[in-house]
C-alpha positions as CSV (number, residue, x, y, z in Angstrom):
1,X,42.7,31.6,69.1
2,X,42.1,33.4,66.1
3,X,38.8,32.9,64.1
4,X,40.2,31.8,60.7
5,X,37.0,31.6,58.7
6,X,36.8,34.1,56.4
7,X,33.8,36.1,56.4
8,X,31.6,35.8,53.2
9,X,31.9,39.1,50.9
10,X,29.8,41.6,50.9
11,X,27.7,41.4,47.7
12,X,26.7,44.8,45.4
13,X,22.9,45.6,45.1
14,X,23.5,45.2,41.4
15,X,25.0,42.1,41.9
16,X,22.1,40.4,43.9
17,X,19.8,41.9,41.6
18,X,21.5,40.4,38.4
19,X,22.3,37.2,40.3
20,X,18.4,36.7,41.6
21,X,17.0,37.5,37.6
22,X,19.3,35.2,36.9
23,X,17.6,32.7,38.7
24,X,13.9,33.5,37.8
25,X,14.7,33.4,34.1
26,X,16.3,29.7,34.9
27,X,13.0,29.2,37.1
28,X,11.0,30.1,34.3
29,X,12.1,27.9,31.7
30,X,12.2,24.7,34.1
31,X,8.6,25.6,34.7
32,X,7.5,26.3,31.2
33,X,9.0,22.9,29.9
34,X,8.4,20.9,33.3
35,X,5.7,22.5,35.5
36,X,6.4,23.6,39.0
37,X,7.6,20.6,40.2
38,X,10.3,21.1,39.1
39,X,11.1,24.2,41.0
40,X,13.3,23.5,43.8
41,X,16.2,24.7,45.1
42,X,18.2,21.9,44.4
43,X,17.2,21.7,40.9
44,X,17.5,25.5,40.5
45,X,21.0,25.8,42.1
46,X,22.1,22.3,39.4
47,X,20.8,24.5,36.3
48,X,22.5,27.3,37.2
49,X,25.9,25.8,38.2
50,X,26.3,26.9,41.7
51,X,25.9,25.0,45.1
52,X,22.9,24.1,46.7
53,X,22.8,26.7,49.2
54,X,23.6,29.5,47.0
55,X,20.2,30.3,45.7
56,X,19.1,31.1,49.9
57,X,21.2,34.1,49.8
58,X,18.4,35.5,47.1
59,X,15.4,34.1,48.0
60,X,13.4,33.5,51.3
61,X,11.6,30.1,50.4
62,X,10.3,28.5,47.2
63,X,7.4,31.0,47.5
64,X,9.8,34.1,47.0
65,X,10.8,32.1,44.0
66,X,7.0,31.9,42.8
67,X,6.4,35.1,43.1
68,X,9.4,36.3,41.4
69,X,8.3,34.3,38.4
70,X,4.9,35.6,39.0
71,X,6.1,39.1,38.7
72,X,8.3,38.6,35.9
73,X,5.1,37.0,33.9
74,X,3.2,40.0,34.4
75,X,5.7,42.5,33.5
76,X,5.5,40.5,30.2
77,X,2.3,40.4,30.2
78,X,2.0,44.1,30.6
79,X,4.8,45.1,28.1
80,X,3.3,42.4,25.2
81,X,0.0,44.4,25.9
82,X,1.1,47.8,25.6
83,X,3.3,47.2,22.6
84,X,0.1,45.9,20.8
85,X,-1.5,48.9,20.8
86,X,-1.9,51.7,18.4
87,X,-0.1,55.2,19.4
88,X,-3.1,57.6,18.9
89,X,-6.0,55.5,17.9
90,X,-9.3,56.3,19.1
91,X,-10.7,54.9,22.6
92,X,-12.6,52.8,21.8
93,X,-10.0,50.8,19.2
94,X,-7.5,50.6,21.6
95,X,-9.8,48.6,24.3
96,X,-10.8,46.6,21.4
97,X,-6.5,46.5,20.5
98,X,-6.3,45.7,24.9
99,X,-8.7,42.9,24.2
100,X,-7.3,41.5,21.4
101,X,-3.6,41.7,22.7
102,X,-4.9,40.1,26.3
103,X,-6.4,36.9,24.3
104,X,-2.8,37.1,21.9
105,X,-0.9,36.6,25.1
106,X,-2.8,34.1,26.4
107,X,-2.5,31.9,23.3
108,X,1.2,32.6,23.0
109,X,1.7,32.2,26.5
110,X,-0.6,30.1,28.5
111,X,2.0,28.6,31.0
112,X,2.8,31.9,32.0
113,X,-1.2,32.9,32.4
114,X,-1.7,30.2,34.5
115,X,1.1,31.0,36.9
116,X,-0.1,34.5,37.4
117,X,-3.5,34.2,37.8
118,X,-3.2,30.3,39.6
119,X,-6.0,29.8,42.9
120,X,-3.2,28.1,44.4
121,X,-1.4,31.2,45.8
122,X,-1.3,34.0,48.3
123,X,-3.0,36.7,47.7
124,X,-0.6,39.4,45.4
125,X,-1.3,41.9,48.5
126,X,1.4,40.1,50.7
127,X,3.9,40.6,48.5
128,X,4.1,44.7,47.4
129,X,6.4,44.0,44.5
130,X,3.2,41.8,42.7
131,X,1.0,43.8,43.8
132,X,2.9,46.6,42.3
133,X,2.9,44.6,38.9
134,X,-0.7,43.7,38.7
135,X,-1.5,47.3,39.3
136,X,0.6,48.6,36.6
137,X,-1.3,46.3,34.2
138,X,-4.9,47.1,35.2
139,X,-4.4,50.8,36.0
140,X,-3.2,51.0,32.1
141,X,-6.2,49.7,31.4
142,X,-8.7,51.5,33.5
143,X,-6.5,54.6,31.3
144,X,-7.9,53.5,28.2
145,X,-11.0,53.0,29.6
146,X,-11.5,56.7,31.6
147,X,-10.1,58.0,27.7
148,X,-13.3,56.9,26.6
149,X,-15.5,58.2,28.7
150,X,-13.9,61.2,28.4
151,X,-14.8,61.5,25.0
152,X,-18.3,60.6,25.4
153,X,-18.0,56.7,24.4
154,X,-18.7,54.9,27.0
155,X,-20.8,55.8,30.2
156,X,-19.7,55.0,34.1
157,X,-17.0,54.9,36.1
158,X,-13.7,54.0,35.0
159,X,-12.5,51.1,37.5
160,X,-15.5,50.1,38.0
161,X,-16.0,49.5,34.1
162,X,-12.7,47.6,33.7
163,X,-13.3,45.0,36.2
164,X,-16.4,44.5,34.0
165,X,-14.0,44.1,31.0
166,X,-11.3,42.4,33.4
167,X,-13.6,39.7,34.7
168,X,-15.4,39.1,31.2
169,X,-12.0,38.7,29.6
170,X,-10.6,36.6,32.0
171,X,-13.5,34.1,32.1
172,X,-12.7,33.5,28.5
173,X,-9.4,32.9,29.2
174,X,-9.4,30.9,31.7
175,X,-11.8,28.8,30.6
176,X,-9.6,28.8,27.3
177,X,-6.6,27.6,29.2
178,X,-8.0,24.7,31.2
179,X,-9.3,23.4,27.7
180,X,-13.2,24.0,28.7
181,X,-14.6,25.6,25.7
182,X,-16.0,22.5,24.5
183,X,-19.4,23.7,22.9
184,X,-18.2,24.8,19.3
185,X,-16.8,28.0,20.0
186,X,-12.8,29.0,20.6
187,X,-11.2,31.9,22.3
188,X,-10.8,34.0,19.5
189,X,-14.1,33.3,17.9
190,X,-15.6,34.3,20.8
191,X,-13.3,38.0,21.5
192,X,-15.3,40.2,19.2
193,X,-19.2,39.0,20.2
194,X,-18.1,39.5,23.9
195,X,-16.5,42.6,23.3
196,X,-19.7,44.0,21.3
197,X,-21.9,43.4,24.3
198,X,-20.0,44.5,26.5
199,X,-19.0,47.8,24.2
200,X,-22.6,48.1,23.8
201,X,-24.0,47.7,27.6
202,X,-21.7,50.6,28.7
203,X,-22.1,53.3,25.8
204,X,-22.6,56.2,26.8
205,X,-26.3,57.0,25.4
206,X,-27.0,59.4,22.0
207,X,-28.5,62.5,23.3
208,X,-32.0,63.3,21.9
């Protein structure tokens, strides 16, 4: 007997790629307007109009889905950044611009902060494509960091100095984001001393 089921088609790698942004962006916007709950398959596959089994074809599990979103978010994150920056400015201004545009995108965006940086994920060095993305943020960074050292600004090593920055900054933000700065102080308030001590504990000292 001949097999009459027709064989599914073969889908371009352009296709799959447009098909599966597709699908984060929907992701994305159920999640910013009704938490991740809301992300399932079924629920995914309604919004976008296809059938329910469609949306395995592009991703894994729900957790491919998160981490999709997750690298999407930090893309953003990274490009919002970078385009808050002044071309040419001096070292040290651009980590205080860095600073300034990390806190910006956290009050613009803090749905999508949380789901980067949530404790209730793998870690980002399962997945290569994350990884990749949270890289890209903190090596640009660590850049504007080793630039001023370079010219005799700040003192240490480069990485080493911007997890100080990185782990300062995100303290504030996080505590920021799960409402916990109850003590008469907001974010923003708070950016410049925190930046000043932490400017001033790493300057490279005058010589004699």
């Amino acid at each position: 007997m001949f097999n009459l089921r027709m064989a599914r088609p073969q889908l371009t790698d352009d296709v799959v790629d447009a098909t599966r942004k597709r699908l984060v962006t929907l992701a994305l916007a159920l999640y910013r307007s009704e938490g991740l709950e809301a992300i399932t398959f079924r629920r995914l596959a309604d919004t976008a109009g296809i059938s329910h089994t469609l949306p395995y074809r592009y991703f894994r599990n729900k957790e491919a889905v998160l981490v999709a979103m997750r690298v999407a978010c930090t893309q953003h994150f990274d490009d919002f950044v970078r385009a808050r920056e002044t071309a040419g400015a001096p070292p040290m201004q651009q980590i205080r611009e860095v600073a300034a545009a990390y806190v910006g995108f956290v009050s613009e965006h803090p749905d999508d902060y949380l789901l980067i940086f949530s404790l209730e994920q793998p870690p980002p060095s399962r997945y290569p494509e994350l990884l990749a993305a949270r890289r890209h943020l903190f090596d640009h960074a660590t850049d504007v960091v080793q630039r001023a050292i370079d010219t005799g600004d700040l003192e240490g090593e480069a990485r080493a100095l911007t997890h100080l920055f990185w782990v300062s900054l995100h303290g504030l933000m996080t505590l920021h984001v799960a409402g916990q700065l109850v003590h008469g102080h907001d974010m923003t308030t708070l950016l410049d001393p925190l930046m000043q001590l932490m400017l001033k504990s790493t300057a490279a000292e005058a010589p004699p």
